[in-house]
N, C-alpha and C positions, 0 to 999 in steps of 0.2 A: 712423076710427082716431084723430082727435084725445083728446088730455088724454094723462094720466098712465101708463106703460105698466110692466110687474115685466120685465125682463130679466138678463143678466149681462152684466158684462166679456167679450172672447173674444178680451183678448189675452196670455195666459197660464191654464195650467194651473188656478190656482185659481176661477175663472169667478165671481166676486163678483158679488153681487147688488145689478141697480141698476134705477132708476128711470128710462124717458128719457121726457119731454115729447113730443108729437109736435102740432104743427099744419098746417094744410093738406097732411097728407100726407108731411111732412119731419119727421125728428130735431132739435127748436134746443137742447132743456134736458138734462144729466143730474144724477142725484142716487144717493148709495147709497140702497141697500135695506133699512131696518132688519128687516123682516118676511123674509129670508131668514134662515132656520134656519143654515147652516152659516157665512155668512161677517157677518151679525148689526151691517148697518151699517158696517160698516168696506170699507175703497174705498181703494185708493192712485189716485195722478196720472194713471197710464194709463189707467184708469177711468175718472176724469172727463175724460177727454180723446179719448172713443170715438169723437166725430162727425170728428175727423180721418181715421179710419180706414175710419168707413162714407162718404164723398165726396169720394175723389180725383177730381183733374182727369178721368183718363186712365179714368173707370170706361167699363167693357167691358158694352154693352147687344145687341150679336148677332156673330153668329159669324162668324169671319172666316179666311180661306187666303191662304197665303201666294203669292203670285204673281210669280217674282223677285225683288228687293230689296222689296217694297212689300207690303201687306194688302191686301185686296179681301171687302168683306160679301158672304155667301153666306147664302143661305135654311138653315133646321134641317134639311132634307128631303138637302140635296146634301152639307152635311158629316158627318151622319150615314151617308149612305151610300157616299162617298168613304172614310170615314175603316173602315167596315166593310169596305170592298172590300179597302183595302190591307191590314189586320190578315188579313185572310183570306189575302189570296195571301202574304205573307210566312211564315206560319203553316204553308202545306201546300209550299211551297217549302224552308224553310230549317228547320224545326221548331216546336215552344214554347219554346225556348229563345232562341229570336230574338225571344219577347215580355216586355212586363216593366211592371209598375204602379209607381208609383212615389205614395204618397197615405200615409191613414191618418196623417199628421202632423200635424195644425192641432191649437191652443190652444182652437179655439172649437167644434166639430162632428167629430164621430166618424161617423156614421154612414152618409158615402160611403162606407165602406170594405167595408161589406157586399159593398155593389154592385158597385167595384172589383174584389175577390176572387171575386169569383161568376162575374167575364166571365174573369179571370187564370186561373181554374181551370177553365173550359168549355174553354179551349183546350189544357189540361192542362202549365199553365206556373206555376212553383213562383218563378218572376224577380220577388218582391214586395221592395221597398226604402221603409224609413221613417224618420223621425228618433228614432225610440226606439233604430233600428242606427247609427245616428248618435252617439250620445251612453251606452246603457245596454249596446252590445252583450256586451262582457264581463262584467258585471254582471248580467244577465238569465241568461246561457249558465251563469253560478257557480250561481243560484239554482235553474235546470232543473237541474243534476248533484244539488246537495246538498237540494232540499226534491221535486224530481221533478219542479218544470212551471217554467217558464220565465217565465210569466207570474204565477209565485206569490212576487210582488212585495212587500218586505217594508217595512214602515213602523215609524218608533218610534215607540210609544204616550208621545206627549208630554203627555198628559193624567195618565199616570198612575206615571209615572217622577219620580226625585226627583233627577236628573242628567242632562240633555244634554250629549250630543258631537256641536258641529258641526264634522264634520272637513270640510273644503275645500270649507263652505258659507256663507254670504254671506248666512242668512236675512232680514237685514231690507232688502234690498234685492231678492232675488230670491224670495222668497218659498218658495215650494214646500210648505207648507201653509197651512191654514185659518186665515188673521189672523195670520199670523209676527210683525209686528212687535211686536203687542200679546202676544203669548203669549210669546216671545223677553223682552220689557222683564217679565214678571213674574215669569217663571222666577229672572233674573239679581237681583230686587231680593227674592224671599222668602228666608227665612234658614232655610229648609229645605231648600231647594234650591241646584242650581249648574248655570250654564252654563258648558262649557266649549269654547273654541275652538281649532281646530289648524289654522294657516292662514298660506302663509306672509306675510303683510300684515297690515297694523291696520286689517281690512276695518272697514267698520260694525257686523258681530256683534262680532267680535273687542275691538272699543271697548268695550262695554259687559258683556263677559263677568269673569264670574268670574275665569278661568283663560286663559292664550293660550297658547298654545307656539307661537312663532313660526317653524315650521319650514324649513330651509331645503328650495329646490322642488325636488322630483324624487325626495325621497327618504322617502314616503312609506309604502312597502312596506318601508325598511331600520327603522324608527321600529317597525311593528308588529308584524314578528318580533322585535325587541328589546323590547317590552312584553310579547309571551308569553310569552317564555324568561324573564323576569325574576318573571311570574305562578307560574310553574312553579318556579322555580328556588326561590320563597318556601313553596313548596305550597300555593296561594292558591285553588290551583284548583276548581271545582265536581266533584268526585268523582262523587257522586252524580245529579246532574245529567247529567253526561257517561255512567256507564254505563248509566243507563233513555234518553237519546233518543239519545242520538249513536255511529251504528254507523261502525270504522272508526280511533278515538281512537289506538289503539292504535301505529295505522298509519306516523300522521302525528304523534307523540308525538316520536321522536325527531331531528324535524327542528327541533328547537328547544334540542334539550339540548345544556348544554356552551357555548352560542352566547354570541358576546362581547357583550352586551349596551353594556357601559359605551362601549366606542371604536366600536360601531354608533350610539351616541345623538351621542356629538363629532361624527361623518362628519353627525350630523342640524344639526350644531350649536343642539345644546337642550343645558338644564343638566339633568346625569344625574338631580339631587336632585326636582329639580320632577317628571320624570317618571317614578322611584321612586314617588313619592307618589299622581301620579294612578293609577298601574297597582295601588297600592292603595285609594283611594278606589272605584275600579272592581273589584276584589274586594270589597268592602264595600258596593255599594249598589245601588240600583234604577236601573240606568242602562240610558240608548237612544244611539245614536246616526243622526244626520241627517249622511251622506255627501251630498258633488253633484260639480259635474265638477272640482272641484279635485281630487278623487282618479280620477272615470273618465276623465277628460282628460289626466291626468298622467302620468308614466313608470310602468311594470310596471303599467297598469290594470286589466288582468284580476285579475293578482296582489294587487294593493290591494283589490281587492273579494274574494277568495277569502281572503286574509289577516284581513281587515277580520272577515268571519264566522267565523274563526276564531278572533279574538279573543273576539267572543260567547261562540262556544261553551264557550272557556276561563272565563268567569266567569258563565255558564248562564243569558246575555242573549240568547236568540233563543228567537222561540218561548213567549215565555213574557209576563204582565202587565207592564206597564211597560220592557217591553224593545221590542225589535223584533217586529213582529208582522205577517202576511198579512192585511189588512181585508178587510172583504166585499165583493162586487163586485156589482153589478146584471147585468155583462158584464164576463170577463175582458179586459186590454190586451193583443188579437192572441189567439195559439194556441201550442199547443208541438211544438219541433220537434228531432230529434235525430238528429244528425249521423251514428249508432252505427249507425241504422237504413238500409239499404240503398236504400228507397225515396224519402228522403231526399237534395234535389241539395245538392252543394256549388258553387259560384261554378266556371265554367269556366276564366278564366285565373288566378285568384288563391286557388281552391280555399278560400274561405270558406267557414263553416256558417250556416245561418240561427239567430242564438244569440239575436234582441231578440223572443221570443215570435213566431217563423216569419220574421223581416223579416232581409233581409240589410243588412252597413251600406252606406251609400250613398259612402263614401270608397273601396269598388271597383271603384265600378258605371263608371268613365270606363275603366278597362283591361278591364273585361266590353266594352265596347262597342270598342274600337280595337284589341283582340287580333285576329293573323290566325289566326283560326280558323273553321272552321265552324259552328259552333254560340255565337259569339259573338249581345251582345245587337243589333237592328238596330231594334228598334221601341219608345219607351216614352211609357208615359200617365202625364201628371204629373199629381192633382190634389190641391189641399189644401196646396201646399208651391213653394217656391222655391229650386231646389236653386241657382241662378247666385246669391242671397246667403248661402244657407245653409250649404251644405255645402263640404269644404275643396278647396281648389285648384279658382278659378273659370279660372284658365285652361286646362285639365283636360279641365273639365265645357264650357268651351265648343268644345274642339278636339272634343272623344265626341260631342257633341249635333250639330255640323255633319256630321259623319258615319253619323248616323243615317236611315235608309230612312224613318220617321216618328217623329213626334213631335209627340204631342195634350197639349195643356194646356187644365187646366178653369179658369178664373181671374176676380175680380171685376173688376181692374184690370191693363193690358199690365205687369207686369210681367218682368223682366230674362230670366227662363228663356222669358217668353211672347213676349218679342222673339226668340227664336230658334225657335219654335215652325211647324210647314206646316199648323195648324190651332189655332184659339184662341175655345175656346167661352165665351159668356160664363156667369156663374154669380150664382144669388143671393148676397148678402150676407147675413150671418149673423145682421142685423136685419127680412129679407125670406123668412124661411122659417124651419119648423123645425127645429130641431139639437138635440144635446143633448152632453154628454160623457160619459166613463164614469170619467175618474178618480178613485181608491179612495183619496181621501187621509181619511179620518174612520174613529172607532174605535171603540167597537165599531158604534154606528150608521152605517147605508149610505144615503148621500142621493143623489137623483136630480133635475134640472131639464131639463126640456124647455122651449128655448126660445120661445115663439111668434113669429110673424112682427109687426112693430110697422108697418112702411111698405109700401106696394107694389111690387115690382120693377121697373127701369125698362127700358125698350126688351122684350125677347124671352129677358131673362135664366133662367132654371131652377135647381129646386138640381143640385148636381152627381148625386145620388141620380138624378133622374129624365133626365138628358143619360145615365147608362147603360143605363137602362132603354129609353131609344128605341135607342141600340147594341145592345142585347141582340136585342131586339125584331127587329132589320133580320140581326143572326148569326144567327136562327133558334133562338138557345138557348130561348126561352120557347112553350111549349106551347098549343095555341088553347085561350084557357080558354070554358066555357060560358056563351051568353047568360042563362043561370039566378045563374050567379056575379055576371056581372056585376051582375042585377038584386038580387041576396043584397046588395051589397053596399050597397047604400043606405038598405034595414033595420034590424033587430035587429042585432049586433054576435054576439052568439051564436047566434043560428041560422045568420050568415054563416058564422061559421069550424066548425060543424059540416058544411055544404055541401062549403067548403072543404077538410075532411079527408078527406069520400066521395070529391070528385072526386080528390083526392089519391092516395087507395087505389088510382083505377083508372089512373093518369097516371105510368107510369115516369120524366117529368121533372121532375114537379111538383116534389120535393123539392128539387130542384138550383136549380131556378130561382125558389123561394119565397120568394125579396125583392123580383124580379122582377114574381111572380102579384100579392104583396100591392102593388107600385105601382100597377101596370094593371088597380085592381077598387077598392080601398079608398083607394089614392094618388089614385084619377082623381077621385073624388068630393070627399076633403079636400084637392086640388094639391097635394099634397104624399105623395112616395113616404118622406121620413122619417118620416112622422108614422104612416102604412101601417107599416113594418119594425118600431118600436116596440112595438104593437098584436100583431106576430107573434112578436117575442122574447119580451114578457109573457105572450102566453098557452102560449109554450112551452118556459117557463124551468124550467132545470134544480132537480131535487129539494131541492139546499141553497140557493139564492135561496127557495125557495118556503118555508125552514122559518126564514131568517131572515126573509122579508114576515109570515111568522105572529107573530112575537114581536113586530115593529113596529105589530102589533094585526090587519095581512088575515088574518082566518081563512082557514086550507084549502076548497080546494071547489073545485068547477070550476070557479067564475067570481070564483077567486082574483084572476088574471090583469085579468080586465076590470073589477075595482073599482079596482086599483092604476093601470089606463090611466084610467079617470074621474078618480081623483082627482090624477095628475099633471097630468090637463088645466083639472082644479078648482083647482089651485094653482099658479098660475104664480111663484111663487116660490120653487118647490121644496118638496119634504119630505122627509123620514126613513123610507124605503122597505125598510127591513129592519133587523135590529141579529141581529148573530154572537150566537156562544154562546162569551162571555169565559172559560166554564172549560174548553175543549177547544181553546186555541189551537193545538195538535199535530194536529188531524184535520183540516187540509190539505195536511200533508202524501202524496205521491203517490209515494213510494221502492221500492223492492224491499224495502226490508230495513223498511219501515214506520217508520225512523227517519232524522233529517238525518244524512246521509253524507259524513262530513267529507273523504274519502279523493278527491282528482279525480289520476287519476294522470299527467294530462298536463299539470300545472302541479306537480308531485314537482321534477322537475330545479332548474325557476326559483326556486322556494325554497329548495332548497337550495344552490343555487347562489349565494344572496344573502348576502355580506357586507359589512361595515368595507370592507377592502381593495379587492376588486371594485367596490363604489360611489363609493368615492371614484375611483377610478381613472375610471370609466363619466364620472364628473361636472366633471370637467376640460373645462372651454370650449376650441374651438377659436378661437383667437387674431382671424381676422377676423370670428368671432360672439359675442363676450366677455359677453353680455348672454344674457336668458332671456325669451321674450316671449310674456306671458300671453294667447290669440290669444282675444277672449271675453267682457272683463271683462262685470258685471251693473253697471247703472246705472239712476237713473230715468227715464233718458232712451231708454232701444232698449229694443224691444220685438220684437225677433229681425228676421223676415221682416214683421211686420204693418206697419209703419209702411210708409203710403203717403201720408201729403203731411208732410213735413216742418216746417209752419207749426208744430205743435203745441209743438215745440222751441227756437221766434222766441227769440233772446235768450240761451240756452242754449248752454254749450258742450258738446256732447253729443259730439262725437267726434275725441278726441284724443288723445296719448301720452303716458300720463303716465310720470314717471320721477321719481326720489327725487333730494332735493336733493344728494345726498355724488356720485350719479353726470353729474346735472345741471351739476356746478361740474366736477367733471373732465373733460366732455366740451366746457366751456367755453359752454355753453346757458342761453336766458337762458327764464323763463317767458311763455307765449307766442309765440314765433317758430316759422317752420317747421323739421318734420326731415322729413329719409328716414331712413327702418325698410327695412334689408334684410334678407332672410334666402334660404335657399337658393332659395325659390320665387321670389321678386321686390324688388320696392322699392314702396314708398309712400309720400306724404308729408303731414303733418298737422302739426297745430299741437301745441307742446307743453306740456303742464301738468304741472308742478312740483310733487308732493304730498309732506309729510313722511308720510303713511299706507304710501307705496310703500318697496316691503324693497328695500334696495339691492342691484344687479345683477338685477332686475324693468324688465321694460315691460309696460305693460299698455293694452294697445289694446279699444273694447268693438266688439262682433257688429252684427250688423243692418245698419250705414252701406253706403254707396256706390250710396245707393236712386237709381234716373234718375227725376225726375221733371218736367216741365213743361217738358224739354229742359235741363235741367242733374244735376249731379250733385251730391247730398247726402252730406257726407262721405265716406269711403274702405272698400273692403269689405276688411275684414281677412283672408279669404279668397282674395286676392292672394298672400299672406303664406306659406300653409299648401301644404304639400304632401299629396297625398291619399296618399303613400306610407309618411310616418314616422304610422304606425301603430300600434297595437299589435296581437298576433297572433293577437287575434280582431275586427281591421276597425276598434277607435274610434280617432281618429285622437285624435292626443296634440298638442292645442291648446294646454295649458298649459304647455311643455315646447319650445318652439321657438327654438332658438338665433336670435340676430341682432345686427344693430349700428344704433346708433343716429348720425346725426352732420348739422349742417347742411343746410338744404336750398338 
């Protein structure tokens, strides 16, 4: 495996494409990738700083059970069938409802999740949690009412708009598409264009944008009904637009009339003039907007996103070129799921929906588990995710998780959630096997990279893919497949999966367990059960992948499928694996009425209920938490949950409080010294930095810290901070929006 190797980043969503050196077996070199089609050379910090992440101290090379306070190595054989024995007896004892996955979240590999879901659902348990419910649940839940799927995930076509809005996004630091910063700097410097920001800070987008409106926080959703009522009020509105796609207008028309716009914009404190103007510019032009969790993190999150596309629709930006648009998907993120439908569970003690494409949020999941009930959750498998840094109120999650009958984690390195874990399997690194991701961030073209493996895995590690597969294997879900399969499988590639289908025909379980059949026949020959599942999604992918891979140049045909798996494996640095049909952007739509259905009638009350008066009133700080503390900020320094050895940051002040100098001086604080941050959940204490960037009566603490590493602690997890209850009321929990006080330590 020495010399020069085509991989990506996998520590964030965009999965840039890089180059890592390898000799004797180890990663020493990285470089971007300029031969990667979507992200074309361009690389930020975390990037080139990947070998941090693939060799912590603490990596995890065989599997290990907890034995009292201490670990103890166990063979593949005893925790496999320990860890089966107890999910069974828990299972015909207590229900499926006492089981629960918890996965399908990582930056860098998607494709545990098949497998995950396959075992979640043999035991007929709907208890699936991930950080897309973490972070998009109301947002996702808006997009199932009004386009019909949940996972019909809406992106602005920034390629082809002549106006951004980043509302309470941060793009040149957080990215979230394809080369933000460079696309961001060109937007803001063509004189055709305009960037514009609504944020409340003089984030780093915000610096270079066109336009800022420096909103005050919280009041995001008061801001956007007073832009439509003021669209409306001009008659500005898309008429026609609105009556060919948007069924329902009608509806929802009069919850915006008459509405005070002018003294809802002072409660924003923005000047009425400036946002007169944009609410026209936005009737007048090609505009998208790029929301992030400034707004689903924020107060009335659901609302802000239901509002937010409401605004679209009022100036006939959804759905359409250059607005926001559903990209194509190679595989959609998750499934849809709705609440309305009877078969459909809601959360047992907190009667949640599953709204983030089937996933419930994980700010529930510690009262699912400590509720006294019967059908509470007792058993959960983590893999792919660190809910003890990730998710809010770790102290919460770690009173649920001791109380838990089991608790399996898949993981590379012990970390925080794996220190509480009665079993801890080790896993490849995402440099040691294949992965791939599936997110749809490009437009009209759909690009696809499967990672290949660059190093050897060390000790007994597996991917997580194939550690379910031997669980499956020992629950008896997977079928004895034929010693003819097996030998099929070594073959032709097409004569196998026609074998494949016979045996299929006659095998009542085959289909249930076909992520399963494809690890144990095609997995066992490539060691790799992702690289198998791939091989089985391609060749039996849905009617619209197969009609956009036609226009990306694979003809139709039956061995459509097995050219696009040769030439992903011919290009390891990705390609362009299909391109939509830009003049039909409405035929993803999946509605009853065949059009975006603006009417959700269980968010009617909350908007209408929103004014001037009521917000400011809601917005009044209580006296011992006079402050607002952003739980999250994006930096270049955290990288959520991946950071495991802290070196990578030597030097770097990477995790502190920052505060604006007007609040700074009155709190009598000098830059750099320590504070406590309380709020209702706890106290913390970190050092302080002093930013004129930071909007006064702001703190802004960033995510990822308070990593244990080599027997100390990195920074402070700001999930200390957060309680998993101030919520919003469909589960995302409202990090940006956290009352607290700031004062010596």
């Amino acid at each position: 495996m020495n010399g020069w190797h085509k991989t990506t980043c996998v520590l964030c969503a965009q999965n840039c494409g890089l180059e890592v050196l390898v000799k004797n077996g180890r990663m020493v070199k990285v470089r971007p990738d300029k031969d990667n089609p979507r992200s074309r050379g361009y690389v930020c910090r975390k990037g080139l700083n990947i070998l941090y992440h693939q060799y912590p101290k603490d990596r995890l090379t065989q599997p290990l059970k907890r034995v009292g306070d201490r670990f103890e190595p166990i063979a593949w054989e005893q925790a496999i069938d320990e860890i089966a024995e107890k999910m069974s007896e828990l299972a015909e004892k207590h229900g499926p409802r006492s089981l629960a996955y918890m996965g399908a979240s990582s930056q860098g590999g998607h494709f545990e999740a098949a497998f995950g879901l396959a075992i979640l659902r043999a035991f007929g348990s709907q208890n699936f949690y991930s950080s897309a419910g973490q972070e998009f649940a109301g947002h996702w839940w808006v997009f199932g009412r009004m386009l019909g799927r949940q996972y019909n995930v809406t992106n602005p076509d920034e390629h082809q708009c002549d106006m951004l809005v980043a509302w309470g996004w941060n793009g040149m630091v957080s990215h979230q598409t394809p080369r933000a910063p460079i696309l961001l700097k060109d937007i803001a410097k063509d004189p055709d264009k305009l960037l514009i920001s609504i944020d409340p800070r003089r984030s780093e987008t915000a610096r270079m944008a066109n336009i800022h409106l420096p909103i005050r926080p919280g009041t995001d959703a008061l801001l956007m009904k007073a832009m439509i009522a003021i669209i409306l009020a001009q008659g500005w509105e898309k008429t026609d637009y609105l009556s060919r796609y948007v069924a329902g207008w009608d509806t929802i028309r009069p919850w915006f009339e008459n509405f005070d716009a002018r003294t809802a914009i002072a409660v924003c404190e923005l000047d009425f003039d400036q946002v007169f103007d944009l609410c026209r510019l936005m009737a007048e032009r090609k505009w998208a907007v790029h929301p992030d969790l400034g707004v689903f993190m924020g107060r009335h999150s659901t609302l802000n996103s239901y509002l937010l596309m409401i605004l679209q629709l009022v100036c006939g930006r959804l759905l359409v070129p250059g607005g926001n648009i559903v990209p194509g998907m190679v595989m959609p993120m998750g499934y849809h799921a709705d609440e309305r439908d009877e078969k459909t569970w809601r959360t047992v003690a907190t009667h949640m929906p599953p709204a983030a494409a089937g996933a419930f949020p994980p700010a529930v999941l510690p009262e699912e588990i400590l509720v006294d009930h019967p059908d509470r959750v007792r058993a959960v498998y983590v893999s792919a995710c660190n809910p003890l840094r990730s998710y809010p109120d770790t102290a919460a999650y770690e009173a649920a998780f001791e109380k838990l009958d089991l608790l399996v984690v898949n993981e590379i390195a012990m970390s925080e959630t794996a220190r509480l874990a009665h079993y801890v399997l080790p896993c490849r690194s995402y440099y040691e096997s294949w992965d791939g991701t599936f997110f749809p961030f490009t437009y009209p073209e759909v690009f696809f990279q499967m990672r290949q493996p660059v190093v050897p895995p060390p000790g007994d590690c597996l991917e997580a893919a194939q550690i379910f597969t031997r669980l499956a294997d020992r629950l008896g879900l997977i079928p004895e497949i034929p010693e003819e399969l097996h030998k099929a499988a070594s073959g032709d590639r097409l004569a196998f999966g026609a074998k494949l289908m016979e045996w299929a025909g006659t095998e009542p379980k085959a289909l249930s367990a076909m992520p399963f059949v494809l690890a144990k026949t095609l997995g066992q020959k490539w060691d790799s059960a992702n690289l198998a599942a791939l091989w089985g999604l391609l060749m039996t992918a849905p009617k619209s992948f197969r009609k956009n891979a036609a226009r990306a140049g694979f003809e139709t045909g039956m061995d459509q499928g097995e050219r696009i798996f040769q030439a992903i494996l011919d290009t390891p640095q990705g390609l362009w694996v299909g391109k939509v049909d830009a003049d039909t952007p409405m035929a993803v739509l999946k509605t009853g009425s065949g059009k975006i259905e603006a009417h959700i009638p269980e968010l009617e009350a909350g908007i209408r209920a929103l004014d001037a008066d009521a917000e400011a009133e809601s917005l009044q700080m209580p006296a011992d938490f006079p402050l607002v503390l952003n739980a999250g900020r994006h930096m270049p320094y955290n990288i959520n949950t991946m950071m495991r050895n802290p070196e990578w940051n030597r030097g770097k002040r990477d995790c502190t409080v920052a505060l604006s100098p007007n609040d700074a001086d009155g709190l009598g604080l000098a830059d750099g010294q320590m504070v406590r941050v309380t709020t209702a959940a706890g106290c913390e204490t970190g050092e302080l930095e002093i930013s004129s960037h930071v909007r006064p009566g702001m703190v802004l603490i960033p995510h990822g810290f308070g990593l244990i590493y080599d027997g100390q602690i990195h920074g402070f997890n700001v999930n200390y901070l957060t309680k998993n209850t101030h919520r919003d009321l469909i589960g995302t929990p409202i990090h940006r929006f956290v009352p607290c006080r700031v004062e010596a330590a």
